[in-house]
Backbone as numpy.savetxt, mean C-alpha at the origin, in Angstrom:
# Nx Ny Nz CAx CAy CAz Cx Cy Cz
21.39 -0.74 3.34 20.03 -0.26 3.56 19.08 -1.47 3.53
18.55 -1.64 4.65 17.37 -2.61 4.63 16.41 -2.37 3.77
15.78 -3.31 2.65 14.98 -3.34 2.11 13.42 -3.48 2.75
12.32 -2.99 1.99 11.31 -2.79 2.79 10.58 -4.48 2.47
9.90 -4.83 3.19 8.93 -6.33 2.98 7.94 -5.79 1.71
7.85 -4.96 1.07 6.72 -4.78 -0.20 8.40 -5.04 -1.21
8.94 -4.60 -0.91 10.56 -4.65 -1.98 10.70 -5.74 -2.37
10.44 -7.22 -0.81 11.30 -8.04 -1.13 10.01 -9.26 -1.41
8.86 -8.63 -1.39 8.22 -9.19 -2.03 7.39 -9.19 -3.27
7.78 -7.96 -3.75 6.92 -7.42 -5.39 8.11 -6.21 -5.70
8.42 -6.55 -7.54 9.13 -5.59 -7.99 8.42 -4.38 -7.91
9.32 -3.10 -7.80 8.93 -1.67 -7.46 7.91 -1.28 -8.97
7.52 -0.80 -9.50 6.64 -0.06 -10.15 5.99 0.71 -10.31
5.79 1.55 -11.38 4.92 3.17 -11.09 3.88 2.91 -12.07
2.63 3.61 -11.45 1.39 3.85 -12.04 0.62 4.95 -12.13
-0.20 5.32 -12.36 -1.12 5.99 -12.80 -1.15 7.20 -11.30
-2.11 8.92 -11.32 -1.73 8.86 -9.88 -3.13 8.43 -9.32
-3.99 7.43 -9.50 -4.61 6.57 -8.34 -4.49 5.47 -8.88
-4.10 4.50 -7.87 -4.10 3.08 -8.61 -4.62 2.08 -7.37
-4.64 1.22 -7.41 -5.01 -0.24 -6.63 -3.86 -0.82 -6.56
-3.51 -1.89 -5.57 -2.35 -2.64 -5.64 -2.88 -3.98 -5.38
-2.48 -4.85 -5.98 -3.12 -6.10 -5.40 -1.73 -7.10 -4.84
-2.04 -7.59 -4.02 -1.13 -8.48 -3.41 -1.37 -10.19 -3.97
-0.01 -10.92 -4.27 -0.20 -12.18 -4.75 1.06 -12.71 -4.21
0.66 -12.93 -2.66 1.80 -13.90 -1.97 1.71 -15.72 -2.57
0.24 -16.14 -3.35 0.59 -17.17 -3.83 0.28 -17.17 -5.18
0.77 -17.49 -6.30 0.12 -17.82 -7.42 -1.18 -17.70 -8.06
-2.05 -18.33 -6.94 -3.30 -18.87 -7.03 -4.19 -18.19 -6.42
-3.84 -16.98 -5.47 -4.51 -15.95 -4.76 -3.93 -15.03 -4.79
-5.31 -13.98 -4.78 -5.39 -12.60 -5.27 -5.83 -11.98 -4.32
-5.09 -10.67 -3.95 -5.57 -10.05 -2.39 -5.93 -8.55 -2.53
-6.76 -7.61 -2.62 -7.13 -6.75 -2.37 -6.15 -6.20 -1.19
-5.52 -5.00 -1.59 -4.51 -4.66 -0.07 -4.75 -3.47 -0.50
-4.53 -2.27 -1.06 -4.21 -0.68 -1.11 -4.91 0.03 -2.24
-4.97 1.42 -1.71 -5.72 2.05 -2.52 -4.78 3.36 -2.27
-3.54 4.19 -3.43 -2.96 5.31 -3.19 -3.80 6.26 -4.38
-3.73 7.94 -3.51 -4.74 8.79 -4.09 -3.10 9.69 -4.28
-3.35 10.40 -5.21 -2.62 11.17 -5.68 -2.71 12.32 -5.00
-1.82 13.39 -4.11 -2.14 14.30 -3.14 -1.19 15.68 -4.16
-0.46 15.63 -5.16 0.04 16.64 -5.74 1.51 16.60 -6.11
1.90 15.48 -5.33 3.48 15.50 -5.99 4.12 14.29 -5.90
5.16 13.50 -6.03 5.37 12.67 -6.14 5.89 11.90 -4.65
6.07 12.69 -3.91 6.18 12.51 -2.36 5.12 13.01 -1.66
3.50 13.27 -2.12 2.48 13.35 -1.75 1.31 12.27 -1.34
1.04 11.21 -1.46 -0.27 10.24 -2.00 -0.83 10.01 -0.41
-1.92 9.88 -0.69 -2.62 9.41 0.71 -3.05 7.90 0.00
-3.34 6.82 1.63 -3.36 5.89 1.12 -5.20 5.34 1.63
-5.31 4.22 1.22 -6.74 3.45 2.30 -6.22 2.17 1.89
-6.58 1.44 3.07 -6.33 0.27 3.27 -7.80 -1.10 2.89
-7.62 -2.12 2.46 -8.84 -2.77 1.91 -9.09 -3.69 3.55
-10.58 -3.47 3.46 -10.75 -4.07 4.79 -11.89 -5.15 3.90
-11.29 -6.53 4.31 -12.32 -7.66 3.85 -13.73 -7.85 4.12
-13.95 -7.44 5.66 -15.05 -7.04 6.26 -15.96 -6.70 5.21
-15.95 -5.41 5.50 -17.20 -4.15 4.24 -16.81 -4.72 2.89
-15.26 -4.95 2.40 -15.14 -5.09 1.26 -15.01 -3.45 0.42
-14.14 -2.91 1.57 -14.06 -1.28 1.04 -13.25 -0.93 1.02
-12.07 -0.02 0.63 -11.50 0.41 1.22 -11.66 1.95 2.28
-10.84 1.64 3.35 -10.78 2.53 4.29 -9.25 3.95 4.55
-9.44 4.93 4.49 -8.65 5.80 4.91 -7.87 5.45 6.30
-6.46 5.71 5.87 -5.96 5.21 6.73 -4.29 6.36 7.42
-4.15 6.68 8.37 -2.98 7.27 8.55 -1.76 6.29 8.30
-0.35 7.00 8.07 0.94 6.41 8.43 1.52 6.20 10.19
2.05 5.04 10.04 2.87 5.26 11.27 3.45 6.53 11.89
3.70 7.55 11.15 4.66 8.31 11.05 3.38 9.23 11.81
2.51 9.20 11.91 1.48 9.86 12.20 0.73 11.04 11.04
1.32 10.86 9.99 1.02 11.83 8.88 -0.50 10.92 8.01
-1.24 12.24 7.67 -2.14 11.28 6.69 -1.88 11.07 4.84
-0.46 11.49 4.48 -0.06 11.33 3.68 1.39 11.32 3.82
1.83 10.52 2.66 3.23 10.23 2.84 3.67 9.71 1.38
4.94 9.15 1.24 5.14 8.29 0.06 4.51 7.35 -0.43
4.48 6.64 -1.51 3.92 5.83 -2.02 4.91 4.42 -0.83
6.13 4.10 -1.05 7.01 3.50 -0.54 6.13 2.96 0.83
6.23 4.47 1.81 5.89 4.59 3.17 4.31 3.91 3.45
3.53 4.10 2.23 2.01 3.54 2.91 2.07 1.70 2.24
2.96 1.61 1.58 3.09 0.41 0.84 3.64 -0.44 1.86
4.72 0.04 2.46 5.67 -0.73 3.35 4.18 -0.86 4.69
3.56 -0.09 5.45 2.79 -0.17 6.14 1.65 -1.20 5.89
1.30 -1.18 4.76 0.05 -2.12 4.20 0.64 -3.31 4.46
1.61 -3.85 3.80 2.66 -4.57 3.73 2.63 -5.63 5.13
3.46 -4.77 6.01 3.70 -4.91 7.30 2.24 -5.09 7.87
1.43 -5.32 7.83 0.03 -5.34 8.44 -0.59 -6.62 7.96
-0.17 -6.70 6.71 -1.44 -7.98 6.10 0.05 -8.74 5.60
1.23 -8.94 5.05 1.84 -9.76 4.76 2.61 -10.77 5.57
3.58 -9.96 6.23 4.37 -10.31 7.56 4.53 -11.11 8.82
2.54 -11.49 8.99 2.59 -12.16 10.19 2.55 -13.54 9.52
């Protein structure tokens, strides 16, 4: 099973059901990336994505076309958007 790019770059962990995630691809920088809302179950959370711009975060769909999904699924997406390139 291919591991997801949030896997192979930050150990997995559980929090609270709304939390912030911050991204630290270096040491020395600190990145504003995700915002998951708790939707009712543990395969529920909607996510928003931090846009540097406004300095907000924004609501955001999954690939999958759903506006909620796993924690995993909006992580791997955030991920894939701001880490990857």
């Amino acid at each position: 099973m291919r591991k997801s790019v949030f896997d192979r770059c930050f150990p997995p962990r559980r929090s609270s059901p709304c939390f912030r995630r911050r991204a630290r691809p270096r040491a020395t920088v600190t990145l504003p990336l995700i915002r998951l809302r708790y939707g009712g179950s543990a395969s529920i959370w909607r996510f928003g994505l931090y846009l540097a711009g406004s300095g907000a975060y924004e609501n955001q769909i999954l690939p999958t076309g759903m506006s909620a999904g796993t924690p995993q699924e909006a992580l791997d997406c955030a991920c894939d958007l701001y880490l990857s390139h």
